[in-house]
ZAMARGU-4260 file (C-alpha; in steps of 0.2 Angstrom, whole numbers, plus 5000, padded with zeros to 4 digits):
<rodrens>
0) 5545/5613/5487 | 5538/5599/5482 | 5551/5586/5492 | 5553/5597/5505 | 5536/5594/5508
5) 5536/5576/5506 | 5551/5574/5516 | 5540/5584/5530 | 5527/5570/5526 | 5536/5558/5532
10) 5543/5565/5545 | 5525/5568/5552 | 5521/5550/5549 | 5535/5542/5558 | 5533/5552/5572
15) 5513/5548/5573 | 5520/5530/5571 | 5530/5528/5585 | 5516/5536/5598 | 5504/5527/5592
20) 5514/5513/5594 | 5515/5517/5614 | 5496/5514/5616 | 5497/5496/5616 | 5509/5496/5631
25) 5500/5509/5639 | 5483/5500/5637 | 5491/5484/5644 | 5498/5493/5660 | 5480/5499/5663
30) 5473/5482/5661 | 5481/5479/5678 | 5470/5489/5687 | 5453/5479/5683 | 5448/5493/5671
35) 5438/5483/5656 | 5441/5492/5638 | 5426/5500/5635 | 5427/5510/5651 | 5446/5512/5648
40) 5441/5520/5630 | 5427/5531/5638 | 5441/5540/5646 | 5452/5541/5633 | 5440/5550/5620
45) 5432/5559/5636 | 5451/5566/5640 | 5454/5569/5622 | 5438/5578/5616 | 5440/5596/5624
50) 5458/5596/5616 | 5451/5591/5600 | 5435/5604/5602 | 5447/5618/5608 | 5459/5614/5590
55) 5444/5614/5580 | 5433/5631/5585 | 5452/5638/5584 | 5455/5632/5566 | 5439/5638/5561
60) 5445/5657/5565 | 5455/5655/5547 | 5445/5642/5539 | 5430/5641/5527 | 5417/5634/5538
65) 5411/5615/5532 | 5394/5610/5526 | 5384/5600/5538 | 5386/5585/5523 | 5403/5587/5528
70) 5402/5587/5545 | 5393/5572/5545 | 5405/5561/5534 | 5419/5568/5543 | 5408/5561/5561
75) 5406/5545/5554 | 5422/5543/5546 | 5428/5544/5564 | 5417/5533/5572 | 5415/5519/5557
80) 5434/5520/5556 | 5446/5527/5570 | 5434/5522/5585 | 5431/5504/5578 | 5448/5502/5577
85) 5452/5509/5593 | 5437/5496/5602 | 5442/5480/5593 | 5462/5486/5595 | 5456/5487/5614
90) 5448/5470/5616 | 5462/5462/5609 | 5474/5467/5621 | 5464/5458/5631 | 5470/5441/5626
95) 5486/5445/5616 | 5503/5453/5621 | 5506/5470/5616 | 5520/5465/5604 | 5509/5452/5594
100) 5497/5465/5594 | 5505/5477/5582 | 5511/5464/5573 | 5492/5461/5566 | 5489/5482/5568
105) 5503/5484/5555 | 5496/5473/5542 | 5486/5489/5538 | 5494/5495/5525 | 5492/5479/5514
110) 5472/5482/5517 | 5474/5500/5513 | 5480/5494/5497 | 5466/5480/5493 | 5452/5492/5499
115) 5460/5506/5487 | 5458/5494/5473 | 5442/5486/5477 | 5433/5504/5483 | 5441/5520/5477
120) 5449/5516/5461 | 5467/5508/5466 | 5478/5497/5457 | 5487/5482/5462 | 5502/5476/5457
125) 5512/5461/5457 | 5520/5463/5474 | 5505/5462/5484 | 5502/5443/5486 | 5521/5440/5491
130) 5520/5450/5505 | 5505/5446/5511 | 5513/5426/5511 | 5528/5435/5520 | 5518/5448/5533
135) 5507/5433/5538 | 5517/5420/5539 | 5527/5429/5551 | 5511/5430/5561 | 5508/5411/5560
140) 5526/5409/5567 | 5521/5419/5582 | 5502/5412/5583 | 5513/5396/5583 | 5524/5400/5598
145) 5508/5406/5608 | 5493/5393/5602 | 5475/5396/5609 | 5478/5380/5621 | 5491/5389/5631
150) 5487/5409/5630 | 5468/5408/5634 | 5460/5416/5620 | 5475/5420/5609 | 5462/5417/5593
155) 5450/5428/5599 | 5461/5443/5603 | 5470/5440/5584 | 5453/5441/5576 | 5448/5458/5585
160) 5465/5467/5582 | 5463/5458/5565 | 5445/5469/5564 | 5455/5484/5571 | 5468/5483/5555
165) 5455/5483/5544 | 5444/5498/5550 | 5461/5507/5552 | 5466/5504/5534 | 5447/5510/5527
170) 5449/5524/5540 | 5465/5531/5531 | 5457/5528/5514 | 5439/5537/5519 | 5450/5551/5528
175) 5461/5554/5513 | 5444/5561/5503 | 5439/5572/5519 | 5456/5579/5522 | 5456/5583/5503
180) 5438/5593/5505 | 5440/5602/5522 | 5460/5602/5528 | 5467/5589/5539 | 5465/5599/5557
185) 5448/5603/5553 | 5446/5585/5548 | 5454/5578/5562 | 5443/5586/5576 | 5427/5582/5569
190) 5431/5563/5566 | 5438/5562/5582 | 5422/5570/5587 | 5413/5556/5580 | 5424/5543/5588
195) 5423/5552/5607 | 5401/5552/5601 | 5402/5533/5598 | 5414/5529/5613 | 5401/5538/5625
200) 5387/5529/5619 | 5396/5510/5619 | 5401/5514/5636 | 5382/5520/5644 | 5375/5506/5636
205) 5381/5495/5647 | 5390/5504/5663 | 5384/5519/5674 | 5392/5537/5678 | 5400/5529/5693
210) 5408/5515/5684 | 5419/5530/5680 | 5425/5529/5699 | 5441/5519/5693 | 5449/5535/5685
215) 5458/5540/5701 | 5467/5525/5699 | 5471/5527/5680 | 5470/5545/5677 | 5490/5545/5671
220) 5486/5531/5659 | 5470/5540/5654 | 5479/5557/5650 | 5493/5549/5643 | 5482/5540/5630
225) 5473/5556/5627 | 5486/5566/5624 | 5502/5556/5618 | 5495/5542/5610 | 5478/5549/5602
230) 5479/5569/5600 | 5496/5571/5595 | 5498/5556/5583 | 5481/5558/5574 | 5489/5578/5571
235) 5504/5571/5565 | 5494/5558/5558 | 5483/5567/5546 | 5493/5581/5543 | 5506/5568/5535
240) 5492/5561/5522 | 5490/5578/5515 | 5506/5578/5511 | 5509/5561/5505 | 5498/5546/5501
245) 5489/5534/5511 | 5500/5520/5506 | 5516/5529/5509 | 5511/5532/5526 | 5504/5516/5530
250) 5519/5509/5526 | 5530/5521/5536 | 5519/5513/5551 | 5529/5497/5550 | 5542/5504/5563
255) 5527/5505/5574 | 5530/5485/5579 | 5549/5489/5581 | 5546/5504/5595 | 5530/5493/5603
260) 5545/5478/5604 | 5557/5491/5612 | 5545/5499/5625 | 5536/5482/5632 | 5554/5476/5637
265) 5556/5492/5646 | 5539/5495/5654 | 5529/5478/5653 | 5545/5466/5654 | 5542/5456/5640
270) 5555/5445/5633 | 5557/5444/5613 | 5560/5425/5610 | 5570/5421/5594 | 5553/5415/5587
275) 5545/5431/5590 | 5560/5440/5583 | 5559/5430/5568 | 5539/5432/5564 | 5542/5451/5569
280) 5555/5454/5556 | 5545/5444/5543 | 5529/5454/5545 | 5540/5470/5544 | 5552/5461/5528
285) 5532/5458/5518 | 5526/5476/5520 | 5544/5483/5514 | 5544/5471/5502 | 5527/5479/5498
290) 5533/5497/5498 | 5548/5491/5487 | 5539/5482/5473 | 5527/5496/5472 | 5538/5511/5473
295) 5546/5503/5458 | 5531/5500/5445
</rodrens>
């Protein structure tokens, strides 16, 4: 029983992996239309949230209702770590291409790892420092083939996806102690409650009601963020860490950068250099090397 649901663990985590790994594109093709990110990410969460409101009052029907302590750490694990993510992940694509992008993104699982240690009792182990000379030196390779000087700011959209890989690491790590207290769907629509709460105000801050004008132009690439690449994954998501741990399904994500290759060729156009190929598969070779050396202590 046990590896059967392990195996379904994975399972979950792969498919979560590969639709989170179409937002990037999607983001990307909605750039085109003049739409800036906190605006674009307002109508993400603001698509998303009835879903996630409707899944919530409805696994409530079967569940033991949570405390209000738990509502709120659930609220502000989702907008200290999923919404973060989601903003800086956002701004980056900005200035970087949507394959470079996950290339930082999926250095996650290495942070989950040194944040497990340094805040909630991990361990390390001797594989960690290997691969993160291999993982980021892949990304120097392709930092290489497109410097600051010829991509605008290159630097500055690294740093904020950079950002995004952290809060997205501490997000799994903080998520794994709520799912364990209050059941991953339950989990999953209150956080994402808390990220939709934090979008909304980010976004009045500093736009207007009718700033929101530009959704007739981008409603497919709205709904399609809601839906496919944010309510679906962060199920599948969610409901893979409470079958397996946070590290195993970090690492899992390392396909992610594989899919977002396949699908900017297809929809954005973008051509892989041999550069690009080869920093990609030594970002993807330091986290397996990671999953490797651990899985072998």
């Amino acid at each position: 029983m046990s590896k059967h649901k392990n195996l379904m663990g994975y399972v979950l985590a792969v498919a979560g992996a590969i639709l989170f790994s179409s937002k990037a594109v999607v983001v990307k093709m909605a750039y085109d239309h003049s739409v800036d990110a906190e605006t674009l990410l307002a109508l993400r969460m603001g698509c998303s949230f009835p879903i996630y409101l409707a899944i919530g009052l409805f696994t409530l029907r079967s569940s033991k209702a949570p405390t209000v302590r738990q509502i709120v750490s659930s609220m502000i694990v989702g907008a200290v770590g999923y919404w973060l993510a989601s903003y800086t992940d956002f701004l980056g694509l900005l200035y970087i291409s949507a394959t470079f992008e996950r290339l930082i993104l999926f250095t996650y699982p290495l942070f989950v790892v040194i944040m497990g240690w340094a805040f909630f009792g991990g361990r390390l182990h001797k594989g960690l420092l290997p691969s993160f000379l291999i993982s980021y030196g892949g990304l120097a390779l392709v930092f290489l083939e497109h410097p600051p000087q010829a991509s605008g700011n290159a630097m500055l959209g690294a740093v904020f996806v950079l950002v995004a890989a952290l809060s997205f690491g501490l997000y799994q790590l903080l998520a794994k102690v709520q799912i364990a207290q209050i059941g991953s769907q339950l989990f999953t629509s209150i956080a994402m409650g808390g990220a939709s709460l934090a979008s909304f105000i980010v976004f009045f801050i500093g736009h207007r009601v009718s700033d929101l004008q530009v959704v007739t132009t981008i409603l497919p690439h709205a709904a399609f963020l809601a839906i496919g690449a944010t309510v679906i994954p962060s199920y599948l998501l969610n409901a893979a860490l409470a079958r397996i741990s946070a590290q195993a399904n970090g690492a899992i994500g390392m396909i992610s950068p594989i899919a977002t290759i396949a699908l900017s060729s297809v929809f954005l156009g973008d051509r892989l250099t041999l550069v690009e190929l080869t920093g990609a598969v030594l970002v993807m070779s330091g986290v397996a090397f990671f999953v490797w050396a651990e899985r072998g202590r």
